[in-house]
C-alpha positions in Angstrom: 64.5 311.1 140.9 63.6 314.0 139.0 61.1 314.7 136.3 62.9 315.9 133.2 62.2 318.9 130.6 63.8 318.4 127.3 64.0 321.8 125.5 66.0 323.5 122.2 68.3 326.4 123.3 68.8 327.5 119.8 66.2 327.5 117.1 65.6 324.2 117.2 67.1 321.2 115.0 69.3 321.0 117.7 68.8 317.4 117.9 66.5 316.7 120.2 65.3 313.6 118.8 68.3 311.3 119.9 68.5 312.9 123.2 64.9 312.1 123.9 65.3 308.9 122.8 68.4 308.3 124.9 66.7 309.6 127.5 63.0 308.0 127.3 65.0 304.8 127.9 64.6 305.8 131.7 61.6 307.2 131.3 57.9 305.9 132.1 55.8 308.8 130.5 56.8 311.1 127.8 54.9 314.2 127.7 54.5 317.0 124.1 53.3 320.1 126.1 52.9 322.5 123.1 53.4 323.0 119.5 52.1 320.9 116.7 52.8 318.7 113.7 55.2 321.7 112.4 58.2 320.4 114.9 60.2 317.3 113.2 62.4 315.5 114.9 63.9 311.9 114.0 64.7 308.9 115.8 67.4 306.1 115.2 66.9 303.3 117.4 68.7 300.4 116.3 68.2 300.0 112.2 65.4 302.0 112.8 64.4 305.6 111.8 61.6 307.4 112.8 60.6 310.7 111.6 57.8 312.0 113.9 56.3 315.4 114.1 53.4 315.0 116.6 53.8 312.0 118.2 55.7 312.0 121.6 59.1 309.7 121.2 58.0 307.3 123.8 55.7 306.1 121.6 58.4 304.0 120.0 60.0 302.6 122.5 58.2 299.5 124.8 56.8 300.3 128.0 56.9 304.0 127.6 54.0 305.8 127.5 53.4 308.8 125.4 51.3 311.7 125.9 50.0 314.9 123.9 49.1 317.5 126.4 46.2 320.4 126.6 49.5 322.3 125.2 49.6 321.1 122.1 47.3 322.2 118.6 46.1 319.0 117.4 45.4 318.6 113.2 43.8 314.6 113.9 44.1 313.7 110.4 48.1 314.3 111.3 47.7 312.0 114.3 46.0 309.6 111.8 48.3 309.7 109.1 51.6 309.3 111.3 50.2 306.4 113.6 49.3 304.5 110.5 53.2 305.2 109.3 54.5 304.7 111.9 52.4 300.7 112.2 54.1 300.6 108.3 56.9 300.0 110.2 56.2 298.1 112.5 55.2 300.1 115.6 51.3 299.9 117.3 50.0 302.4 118.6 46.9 302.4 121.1 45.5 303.7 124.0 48.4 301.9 125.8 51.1 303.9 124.7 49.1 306.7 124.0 47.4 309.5 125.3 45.6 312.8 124.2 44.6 315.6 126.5 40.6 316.0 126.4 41.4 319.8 126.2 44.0 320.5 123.0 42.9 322.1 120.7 41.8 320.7 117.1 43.7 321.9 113.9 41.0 322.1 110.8 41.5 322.6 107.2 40.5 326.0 107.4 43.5 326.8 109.8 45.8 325.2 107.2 44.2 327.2 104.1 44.6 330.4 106.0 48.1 330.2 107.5 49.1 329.2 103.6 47.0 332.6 102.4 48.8 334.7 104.9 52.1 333.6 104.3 52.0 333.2 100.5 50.3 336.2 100.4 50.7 338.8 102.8 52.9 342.2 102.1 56.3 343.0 103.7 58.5 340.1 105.7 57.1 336.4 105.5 57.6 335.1 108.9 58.7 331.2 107.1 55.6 329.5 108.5 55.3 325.6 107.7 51.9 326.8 106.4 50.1 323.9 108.8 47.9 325.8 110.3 49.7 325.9 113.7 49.1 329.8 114.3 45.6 330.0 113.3 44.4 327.3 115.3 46.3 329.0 118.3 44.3 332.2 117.4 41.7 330.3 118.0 42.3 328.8 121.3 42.9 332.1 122.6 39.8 333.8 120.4 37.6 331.2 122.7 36.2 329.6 119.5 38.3 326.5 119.1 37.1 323.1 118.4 38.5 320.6 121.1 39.2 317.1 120.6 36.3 316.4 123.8 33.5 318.0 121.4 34.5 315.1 118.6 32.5 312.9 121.5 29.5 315.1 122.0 28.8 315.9 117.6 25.5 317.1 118.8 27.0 320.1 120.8 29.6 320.8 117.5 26.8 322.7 115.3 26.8 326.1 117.8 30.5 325.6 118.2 31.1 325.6 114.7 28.9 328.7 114.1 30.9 330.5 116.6 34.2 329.5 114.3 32.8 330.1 110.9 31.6 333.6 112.3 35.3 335.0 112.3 37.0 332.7 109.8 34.3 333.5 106.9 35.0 337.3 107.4 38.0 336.4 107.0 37.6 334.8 103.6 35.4 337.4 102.5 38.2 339.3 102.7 40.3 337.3 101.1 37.6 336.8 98.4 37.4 333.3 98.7 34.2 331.2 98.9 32.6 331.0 102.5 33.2 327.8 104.0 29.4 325.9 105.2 28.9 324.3 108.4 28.1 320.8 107.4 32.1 320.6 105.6 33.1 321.2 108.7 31.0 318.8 110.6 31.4 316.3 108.5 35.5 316.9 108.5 35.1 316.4 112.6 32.9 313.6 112.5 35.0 311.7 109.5 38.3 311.4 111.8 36.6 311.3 115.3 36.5 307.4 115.9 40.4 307.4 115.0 40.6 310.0 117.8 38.5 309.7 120.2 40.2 306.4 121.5 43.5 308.1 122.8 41.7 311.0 125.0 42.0 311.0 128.1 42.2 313.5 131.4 45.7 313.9 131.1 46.6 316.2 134.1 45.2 313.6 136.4 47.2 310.9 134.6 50.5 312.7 135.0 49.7 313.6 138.5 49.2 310.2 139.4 52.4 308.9 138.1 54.3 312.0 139.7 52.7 310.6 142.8 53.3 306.9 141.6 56.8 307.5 141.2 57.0 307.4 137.7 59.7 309.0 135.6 58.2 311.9 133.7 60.1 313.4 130.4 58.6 316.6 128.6 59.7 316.9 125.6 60.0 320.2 123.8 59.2 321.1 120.2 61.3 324.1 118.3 63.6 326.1 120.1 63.4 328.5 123.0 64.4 331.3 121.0 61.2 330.5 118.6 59.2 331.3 121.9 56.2 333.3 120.9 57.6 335.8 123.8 60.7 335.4 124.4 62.2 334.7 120.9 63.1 336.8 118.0 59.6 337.8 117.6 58.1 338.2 115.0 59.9 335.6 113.3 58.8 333.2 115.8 56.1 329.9 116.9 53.0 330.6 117.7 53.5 328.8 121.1 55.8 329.1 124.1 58.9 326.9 123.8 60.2 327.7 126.6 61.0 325.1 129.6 57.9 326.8 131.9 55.7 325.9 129.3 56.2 321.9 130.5 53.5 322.7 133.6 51.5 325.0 131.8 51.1 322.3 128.3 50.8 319.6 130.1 48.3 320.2 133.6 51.1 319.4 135.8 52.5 321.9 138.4 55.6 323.2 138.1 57.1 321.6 140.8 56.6 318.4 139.7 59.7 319.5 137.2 63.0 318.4 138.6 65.6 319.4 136.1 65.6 321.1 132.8 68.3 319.8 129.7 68.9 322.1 127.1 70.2 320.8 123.7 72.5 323.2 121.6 74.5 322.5 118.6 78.2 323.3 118.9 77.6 325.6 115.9 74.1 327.5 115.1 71.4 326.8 112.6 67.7 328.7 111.5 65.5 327.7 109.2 63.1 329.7 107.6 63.5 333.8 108.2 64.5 335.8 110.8 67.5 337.6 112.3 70.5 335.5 112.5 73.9 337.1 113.8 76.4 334.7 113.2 75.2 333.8 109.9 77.6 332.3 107.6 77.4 333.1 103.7 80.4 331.8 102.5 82.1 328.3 102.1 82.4 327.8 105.5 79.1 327.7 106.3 78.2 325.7 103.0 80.5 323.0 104.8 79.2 322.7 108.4 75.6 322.5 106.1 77.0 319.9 104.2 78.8 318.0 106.6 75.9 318.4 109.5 73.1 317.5 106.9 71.1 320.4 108.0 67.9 320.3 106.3 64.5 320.4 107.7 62.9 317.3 109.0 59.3 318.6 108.1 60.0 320.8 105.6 63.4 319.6 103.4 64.2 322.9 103.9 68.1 323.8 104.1 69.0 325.1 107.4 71.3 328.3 107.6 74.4 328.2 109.3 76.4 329.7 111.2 79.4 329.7 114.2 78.1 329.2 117.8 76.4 331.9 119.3 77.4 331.7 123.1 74.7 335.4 123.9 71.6 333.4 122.3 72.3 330.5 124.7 73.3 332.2 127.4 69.9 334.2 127.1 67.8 331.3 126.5 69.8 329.2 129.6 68.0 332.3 131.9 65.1 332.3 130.1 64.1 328.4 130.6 66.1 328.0 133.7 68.5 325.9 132.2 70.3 323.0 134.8 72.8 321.4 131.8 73.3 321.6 128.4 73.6 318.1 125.8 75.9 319.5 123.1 75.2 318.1 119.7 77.2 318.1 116.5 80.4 318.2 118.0 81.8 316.6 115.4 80.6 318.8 112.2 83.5 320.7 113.7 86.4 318.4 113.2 89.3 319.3 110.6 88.6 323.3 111.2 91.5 325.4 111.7 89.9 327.6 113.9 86.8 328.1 115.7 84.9 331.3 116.0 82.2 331.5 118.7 80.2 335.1 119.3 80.6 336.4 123.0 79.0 339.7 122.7 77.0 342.1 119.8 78.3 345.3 118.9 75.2 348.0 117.5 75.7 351.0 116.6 79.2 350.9 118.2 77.4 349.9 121.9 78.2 346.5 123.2 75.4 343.9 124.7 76.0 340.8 125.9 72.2 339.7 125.2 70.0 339.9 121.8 67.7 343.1 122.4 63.7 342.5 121.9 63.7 345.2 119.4 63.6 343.9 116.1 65.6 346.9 114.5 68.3 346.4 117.0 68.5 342.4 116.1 68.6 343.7 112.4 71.5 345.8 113.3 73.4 343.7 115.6 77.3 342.7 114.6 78.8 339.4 116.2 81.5 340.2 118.7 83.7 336.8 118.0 86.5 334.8 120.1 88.6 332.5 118.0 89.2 329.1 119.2 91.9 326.7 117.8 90.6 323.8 115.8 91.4 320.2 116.2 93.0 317.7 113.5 91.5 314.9 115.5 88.1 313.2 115.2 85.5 313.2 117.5 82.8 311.4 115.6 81.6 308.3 117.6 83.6 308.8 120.8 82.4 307.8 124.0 84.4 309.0 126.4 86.2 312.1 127.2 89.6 310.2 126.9 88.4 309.7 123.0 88.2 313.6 122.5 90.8 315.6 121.1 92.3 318.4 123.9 91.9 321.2 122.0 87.9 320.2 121.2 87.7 319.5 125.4 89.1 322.7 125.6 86.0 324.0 122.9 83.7 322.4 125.2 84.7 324.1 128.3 84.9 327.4 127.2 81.4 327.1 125.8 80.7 326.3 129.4 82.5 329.3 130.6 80.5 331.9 128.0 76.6 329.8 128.5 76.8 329.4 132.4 75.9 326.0 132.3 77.4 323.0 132.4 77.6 320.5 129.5 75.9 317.2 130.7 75.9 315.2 127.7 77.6 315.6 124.7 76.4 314.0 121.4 79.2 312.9 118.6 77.2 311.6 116.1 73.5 310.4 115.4 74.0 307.2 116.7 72.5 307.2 119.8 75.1 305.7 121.7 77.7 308.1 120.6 77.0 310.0 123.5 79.5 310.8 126.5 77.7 311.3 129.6 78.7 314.0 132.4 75.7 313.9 134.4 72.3 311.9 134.0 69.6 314.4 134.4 67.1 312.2 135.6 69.5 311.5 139.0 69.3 314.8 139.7 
């Protein structure tokens, strides 16, 4: 049985809630390995929807157990506030279905205030931050002056840490001209939320190494989209974490051969939020339609998503890039009654021709899809289980999206529901 990474292939809001979902059905443990509150996702499970941003999906589903990994930036009063939501409705959650790496790093208030400062107020491109502190507190980790959530149990060690913290971050303020920010807020911020906390840590590589070794079905589940990867995206309109499939072992403590097979979900049409280059864009009514028709606004944010045809070069890139097994193709059916299809196979810029998105952000800036039209179907797709319920001509969409990725499609979603989904290959019997 193989141990399964779940990652975007786009930009994310690719729908990776109801294919984690379907999928943590199987599974034992569910494992976030990086990001933070700033990735949305939602859930349907029966009458039920779930909008969770830092909690793992497992953790709403019985005898699943969810985990945070060393991976993730942690903002506890999040935790707090989305565990209490999510007991609103009726779903517990405790040390039994979940755990927190010892080791991730805290989010403060002061990461929040000064991701909002820099975005709201720094000259030239804004980068479309959720303003939640996520990159700070990443600065942080790697500054070695992070607050982790395994000093919350030792507050008499916290007062040098602190110190440490407020010696960069009140420089910064200075410079902002804002009022310098005392130890004791601080403190007393870590010591208000640390009993909510505190219960769910735990040593979370040897956890996951002993239910690799016990057999247990492991699911990683990926926040964003690969090609929000703070390296291998379209920096600098990018995460401030890698979202890449490799990041699974790294996030989470777990070797990376404990990873068996790794699932990308795409959209059979592309969609950004926030800024950023964008190729196969779409300014005019058709892409107010597939908006429209796919609901494509943010799950954290409300933000409306841009929209565009699919981009088989992105994929195809971020397939390589996160070693992509199979693809679960979402959305299929935000493309019924279309007359014809476009899809980008290649980039023409500056009258050259690449079949990949360059790093160089002037070149992105520049580049000029390279599209294949595709006939349309009249027929629906929405809520068809089977490839007998599928139009030809949107098989035929499917497969040549196969041909242009190199990957196979392994699941293919045609609608929210969670059982609209028409299985190829079950990742997890790999």
């Amino acid at each position: 049985m193989a141990n399964v990474v779940v990652v975007g292939a786009q930009w994310g809001d690719e729908g990776k809630g109801k294919i984690v979902d379907w999928l943590s059905e199987q599974a034992d443990v569910v494992v976030r390995f990086q990001g933070g509150h700033n990735a949305g996702h939602t859930l349907v499970v029966g009458e039920a929807v779930y909008k969770l941003s830092l909690l793992p999906s497992g953790v709403v589903r019985p005898n699943t157990l969810g985990v945070i990994g060393n991976g993730v930036v942690l903002d506890p009063y999040a935790l707090a506030s989305e565990i209490d939501r999510l007991a609103s409705q009726g779903v517990t959650v405790t040390r039994e279905n979940l755990r927190v790496a010892d080791n991730a790093t805290l989010i403060l208030s002061l990461h929040r205030e000064l991701d909002a400062l820099r975005e709201e107020g720094a000259p030239g491109t804004k980068i479309g931050t959720t303003k939640r502190g996520i990159g700070p507190a990443y600065e942080d980790k790697v500054g070695r002056r992070a607050i982790r959530l395994m000093d919350l149990a030792e507050p008499e060690t916290l007062p040098p840490k602190i110190e440490r913290l407020l010696a960069h971050h009140n420089a910064l303020r200075r410079g902002f001209e804002l009022e310098e920010i005392s130890e004791q807020t601080i403190l007393d911020e870590l010591t208000g939320i640390a009993e909510r906390v505190l219960p769910y840590q735990d040593t979370v590589w040897r956890l996951l190494d002993d239910a690799r070794r016990g057999g247990k079905r492991i699911l990683f589940e990926g926040a964003q989209g690969a090609l929000l990867d703070v390296d291998h995206g379209t920096y600098p309109f990018v995460t401030s974490s890698n979202t890449v499939a490799g990041q699974a072992a790294t996030g989470s403590g777990l070797g990376p051969r404990a990873i068996g097979y790794v699932l990308g979900i795409a959209k059979a049409y592309t969609t950004r939020v926030g800024e950023g280059p964008f190729p196969t864009e779409l300014h005019d009514e058709i892409g107010q339609r597939i908006g429209e028709r796919g609901h494509e606004f943010g799950t954290v944010t409300g933000r409306k998503r841009r929209c565009g045809w699919f981009d088989a070069c992105l994929v195809r890139q971020t397939v390589k890039t996160s070693g992509i097994d199979g693809i679960a193709l979402t959305k299929l059916d935000v493309l019924d009654g279309f007359d014809e299809i476009r899809v980008c196979t290649a980039y023409d810029i500056d009258g050259q021709r690449f079949d990949h998105l360059p790093a160089s952000q002037a070149a992105q800036q520049r580049a000029v899809p390279v599209y294949e039209t595709i006939p349309g179907w009249s027929g629906t797709t929405a809520g068809a289980r089977s490839w007998a319920d599928l139009p030809a001509q949107a098989i035929k969409y499917v497969r040549r999206i196969e041909e242009l990725i190199g990957a196979p499609v392994a699941l293919l979603s045609t609608s929210p529901e969670r059982d609209d989904t028409i299985l190829m290959h079950n990742p997890f019997e790999d």
